[in-house]
Backbone as a chain_set.jsonl record, in Angstrom:
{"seq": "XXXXXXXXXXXXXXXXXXXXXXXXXXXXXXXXXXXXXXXXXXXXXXXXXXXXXXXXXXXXXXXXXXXXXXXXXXXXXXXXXXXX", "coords": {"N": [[5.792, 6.23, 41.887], [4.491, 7.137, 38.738], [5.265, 6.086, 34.726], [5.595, 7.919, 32.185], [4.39, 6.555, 29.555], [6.118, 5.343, 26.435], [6.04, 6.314, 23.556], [5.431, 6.959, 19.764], [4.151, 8.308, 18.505], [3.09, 11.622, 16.577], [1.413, 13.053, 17.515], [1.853, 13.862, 20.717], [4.335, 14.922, 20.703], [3.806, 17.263, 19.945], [3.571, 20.678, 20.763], [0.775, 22.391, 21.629], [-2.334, 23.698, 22.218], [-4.371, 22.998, 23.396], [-4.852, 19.512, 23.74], [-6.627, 18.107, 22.567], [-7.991, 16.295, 19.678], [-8.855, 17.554, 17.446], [-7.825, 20.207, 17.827], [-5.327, 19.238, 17.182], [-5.486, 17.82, 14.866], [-5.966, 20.794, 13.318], [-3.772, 22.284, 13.69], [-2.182, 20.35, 12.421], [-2.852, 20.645, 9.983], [-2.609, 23.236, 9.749], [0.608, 23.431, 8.899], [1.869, 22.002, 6.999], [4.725, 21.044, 6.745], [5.876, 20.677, 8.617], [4.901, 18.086, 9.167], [5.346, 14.993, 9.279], [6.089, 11.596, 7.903], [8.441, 9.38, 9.994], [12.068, 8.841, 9.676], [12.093, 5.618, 9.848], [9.821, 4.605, 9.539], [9.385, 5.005, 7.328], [11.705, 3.832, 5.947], [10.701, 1.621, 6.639], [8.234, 0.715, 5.289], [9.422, 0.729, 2.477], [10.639, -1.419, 2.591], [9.334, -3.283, 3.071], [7.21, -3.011, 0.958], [9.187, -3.755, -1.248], [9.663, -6.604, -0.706], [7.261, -7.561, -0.962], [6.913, -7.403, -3.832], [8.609, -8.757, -4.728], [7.625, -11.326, -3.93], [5.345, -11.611, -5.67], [6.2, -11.981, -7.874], [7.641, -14.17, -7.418], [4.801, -15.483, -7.343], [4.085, -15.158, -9.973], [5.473, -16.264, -12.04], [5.49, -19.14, -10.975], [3.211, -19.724, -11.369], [0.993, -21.422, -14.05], [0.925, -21.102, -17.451], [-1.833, -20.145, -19.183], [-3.879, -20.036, -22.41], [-5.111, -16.995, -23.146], [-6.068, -15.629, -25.169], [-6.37, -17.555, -27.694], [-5.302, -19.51, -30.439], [-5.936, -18.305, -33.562], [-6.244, -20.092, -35.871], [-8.739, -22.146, -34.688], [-10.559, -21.22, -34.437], [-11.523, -20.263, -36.75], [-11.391, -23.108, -37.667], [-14.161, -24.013, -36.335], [-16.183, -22.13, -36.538], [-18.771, -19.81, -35.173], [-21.796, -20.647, -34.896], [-22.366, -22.34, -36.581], [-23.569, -24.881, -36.286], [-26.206, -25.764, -37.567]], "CA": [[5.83, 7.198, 40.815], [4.105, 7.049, 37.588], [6.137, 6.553, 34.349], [4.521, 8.203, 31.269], [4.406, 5.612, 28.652], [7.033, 5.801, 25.559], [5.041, 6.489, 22.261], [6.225, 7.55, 18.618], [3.12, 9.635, 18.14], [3.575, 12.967, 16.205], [0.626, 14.359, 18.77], [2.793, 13.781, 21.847], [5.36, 16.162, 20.631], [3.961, 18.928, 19.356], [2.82, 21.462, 21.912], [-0.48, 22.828, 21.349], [-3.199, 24.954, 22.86], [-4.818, 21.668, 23.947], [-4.544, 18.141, 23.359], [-7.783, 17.692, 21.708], [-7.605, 16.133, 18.63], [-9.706, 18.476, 16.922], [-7.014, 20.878, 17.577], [-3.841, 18.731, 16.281], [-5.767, 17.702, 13.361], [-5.991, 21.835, 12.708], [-2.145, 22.317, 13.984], [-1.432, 19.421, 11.464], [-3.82, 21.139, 8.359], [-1.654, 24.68, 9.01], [1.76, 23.343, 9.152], [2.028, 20.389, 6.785], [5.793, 20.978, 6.049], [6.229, 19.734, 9.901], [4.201, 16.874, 9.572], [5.899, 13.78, 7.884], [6.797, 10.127, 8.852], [9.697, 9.223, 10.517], [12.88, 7.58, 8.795], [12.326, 4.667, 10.383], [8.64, 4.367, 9.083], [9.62, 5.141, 5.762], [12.263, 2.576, 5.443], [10.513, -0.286, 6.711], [7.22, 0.731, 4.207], [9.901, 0.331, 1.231], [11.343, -2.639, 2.583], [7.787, -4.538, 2.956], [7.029, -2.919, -0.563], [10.352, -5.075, -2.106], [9.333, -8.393, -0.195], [5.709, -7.891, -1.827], [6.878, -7.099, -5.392], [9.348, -10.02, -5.128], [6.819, -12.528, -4.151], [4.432, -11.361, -6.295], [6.67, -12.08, -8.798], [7.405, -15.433, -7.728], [3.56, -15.818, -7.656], [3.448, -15.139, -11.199], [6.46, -16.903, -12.508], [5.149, -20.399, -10.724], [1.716, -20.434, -11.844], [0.806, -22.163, -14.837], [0.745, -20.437, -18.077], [-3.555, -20.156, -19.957], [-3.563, -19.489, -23.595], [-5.923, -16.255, -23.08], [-6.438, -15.711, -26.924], [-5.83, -18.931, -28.405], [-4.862, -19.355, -31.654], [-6.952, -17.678, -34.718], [-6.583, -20.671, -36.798], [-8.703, -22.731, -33.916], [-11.532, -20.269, -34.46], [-11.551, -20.921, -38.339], [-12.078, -23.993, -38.084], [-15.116, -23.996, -35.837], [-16.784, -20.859, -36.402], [-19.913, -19.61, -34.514], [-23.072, -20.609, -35.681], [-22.258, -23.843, -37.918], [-24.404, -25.923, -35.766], [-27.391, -25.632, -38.278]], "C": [[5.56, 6.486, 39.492], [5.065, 6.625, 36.438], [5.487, 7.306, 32.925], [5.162, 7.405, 29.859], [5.166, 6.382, 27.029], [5.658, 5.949, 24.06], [5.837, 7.304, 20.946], [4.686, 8.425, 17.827], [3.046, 10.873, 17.88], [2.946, 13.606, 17.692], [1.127, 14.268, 20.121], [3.776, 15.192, 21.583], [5.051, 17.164, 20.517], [2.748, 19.249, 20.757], [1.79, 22.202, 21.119], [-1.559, 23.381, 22.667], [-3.752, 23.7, 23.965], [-4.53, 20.181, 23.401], [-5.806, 17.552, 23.234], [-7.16, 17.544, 20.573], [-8.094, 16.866, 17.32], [-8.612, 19.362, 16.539], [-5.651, 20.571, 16.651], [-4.205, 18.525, 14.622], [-5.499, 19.709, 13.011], [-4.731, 22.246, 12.701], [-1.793, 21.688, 12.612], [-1.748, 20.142, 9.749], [-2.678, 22.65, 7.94], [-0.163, 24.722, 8.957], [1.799, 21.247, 8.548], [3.77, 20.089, 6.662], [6.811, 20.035, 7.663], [5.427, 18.379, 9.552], [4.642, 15.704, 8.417], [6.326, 12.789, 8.326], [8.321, 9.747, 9.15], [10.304, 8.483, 9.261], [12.536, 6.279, 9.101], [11.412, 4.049, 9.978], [8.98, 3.816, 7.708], [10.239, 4.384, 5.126], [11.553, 1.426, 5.649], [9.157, -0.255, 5.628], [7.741, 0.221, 3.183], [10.436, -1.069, 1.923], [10.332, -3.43, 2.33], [7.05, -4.117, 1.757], [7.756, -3.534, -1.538], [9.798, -6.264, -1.865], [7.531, -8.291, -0.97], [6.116, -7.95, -3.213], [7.892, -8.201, -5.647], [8.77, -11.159, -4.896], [5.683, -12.532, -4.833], [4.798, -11.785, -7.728], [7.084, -13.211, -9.118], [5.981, -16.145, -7.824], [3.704, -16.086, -9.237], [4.491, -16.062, -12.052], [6.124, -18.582, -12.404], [4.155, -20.511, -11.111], [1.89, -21.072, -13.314], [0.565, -21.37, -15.977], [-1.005, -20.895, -19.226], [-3.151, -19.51, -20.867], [-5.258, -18.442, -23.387], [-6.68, -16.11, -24.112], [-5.835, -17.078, -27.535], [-5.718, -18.256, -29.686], [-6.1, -18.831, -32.672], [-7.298, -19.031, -35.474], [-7.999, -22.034, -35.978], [-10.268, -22.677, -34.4], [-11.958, -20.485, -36.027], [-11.831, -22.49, -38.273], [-13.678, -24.663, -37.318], [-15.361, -22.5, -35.539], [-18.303, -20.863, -35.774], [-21.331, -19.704, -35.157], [-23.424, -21.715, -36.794], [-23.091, -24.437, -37.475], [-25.438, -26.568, -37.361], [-27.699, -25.79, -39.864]], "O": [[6.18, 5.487, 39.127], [6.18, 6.7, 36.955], [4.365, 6.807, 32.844], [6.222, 7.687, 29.3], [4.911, 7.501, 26.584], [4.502, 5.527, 24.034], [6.716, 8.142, 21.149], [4.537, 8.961, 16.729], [2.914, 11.562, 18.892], [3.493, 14.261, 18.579], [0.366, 14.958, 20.799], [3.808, 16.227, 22.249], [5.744, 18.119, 20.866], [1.829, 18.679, 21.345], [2.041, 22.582, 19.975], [-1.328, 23.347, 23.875], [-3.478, 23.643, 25.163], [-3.787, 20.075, 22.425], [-6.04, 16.487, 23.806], [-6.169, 18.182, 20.218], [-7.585, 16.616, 16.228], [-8.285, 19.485, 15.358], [-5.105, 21.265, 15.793], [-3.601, 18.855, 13.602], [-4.551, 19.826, 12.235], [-4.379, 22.666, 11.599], [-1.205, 22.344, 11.753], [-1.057, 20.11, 8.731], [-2.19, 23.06, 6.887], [0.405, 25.814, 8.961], [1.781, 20.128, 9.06], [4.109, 18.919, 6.488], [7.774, 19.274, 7.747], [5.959, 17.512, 10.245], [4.387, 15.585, 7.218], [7.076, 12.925, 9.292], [9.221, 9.931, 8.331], [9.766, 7.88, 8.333], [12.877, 5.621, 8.118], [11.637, 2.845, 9.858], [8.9, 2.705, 7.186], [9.888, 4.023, 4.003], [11.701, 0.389, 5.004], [9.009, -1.335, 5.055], [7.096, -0.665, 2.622], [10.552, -1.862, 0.989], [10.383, -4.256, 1.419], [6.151, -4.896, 1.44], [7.226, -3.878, -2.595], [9.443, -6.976, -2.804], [6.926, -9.271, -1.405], [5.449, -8.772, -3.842], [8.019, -8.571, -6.814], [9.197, -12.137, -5.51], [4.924, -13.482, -4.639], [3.963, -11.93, -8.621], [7.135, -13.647, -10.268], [5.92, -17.271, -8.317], [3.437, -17.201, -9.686], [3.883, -16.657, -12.941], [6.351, -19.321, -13.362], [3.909, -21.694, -11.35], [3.051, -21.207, -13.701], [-0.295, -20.566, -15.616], [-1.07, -21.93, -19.888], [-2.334, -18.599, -20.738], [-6.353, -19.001, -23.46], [-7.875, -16.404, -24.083], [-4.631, -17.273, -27.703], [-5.9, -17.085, -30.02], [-7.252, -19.095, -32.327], [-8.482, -19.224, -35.749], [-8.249, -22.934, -36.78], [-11.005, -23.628, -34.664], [-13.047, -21.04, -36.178], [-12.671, -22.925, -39.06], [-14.205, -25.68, -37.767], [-14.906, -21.833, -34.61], [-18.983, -21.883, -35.888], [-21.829, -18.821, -35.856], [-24.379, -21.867, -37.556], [-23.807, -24.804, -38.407], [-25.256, -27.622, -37.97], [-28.842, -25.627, -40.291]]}, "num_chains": 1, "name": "protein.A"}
């Protein structure tokens, strides 16, 4: 005896006319208020959204700080076009 394989797939559950996907997608289009990710999804998305925004943060904290705009007075004293 067979066993039919475990799955967390909305289209498993929901009964429908057929089990074309054609159809679930249209099931899913007229009944969005059923259709939504599990808790279980949902927490681990925010959890691996914290661990990114906290090493992203030690990214930016360890790098090395570039003066983007340097100073004005830098620019004054070699202005564009003196060559000549």
């Amino acid at each position: 005896m067979t066993r039919k394989k475990k799955t967390r797939s909305l289209a498993d559950k929901v009964t429908i006319r057929t089990g074309r996907r054609k159809d679930y997608k249209k099931w899913r289009h007229d009944n969005p208020d059923q259709v939504a990710p599990s808790r279980r999804f949902v927490a681990k998305k925010q959890q691996q959204r914290k661990l990114q925004a906290v090493r992203k943060l030690a990214r930016q904290q360890s790098g090395q700080d570039i003066a983007i705009h340097p100073d004005k007075s830098s620019e004054s004293n070699n202005p564009k076009g003196s060559d000549s």
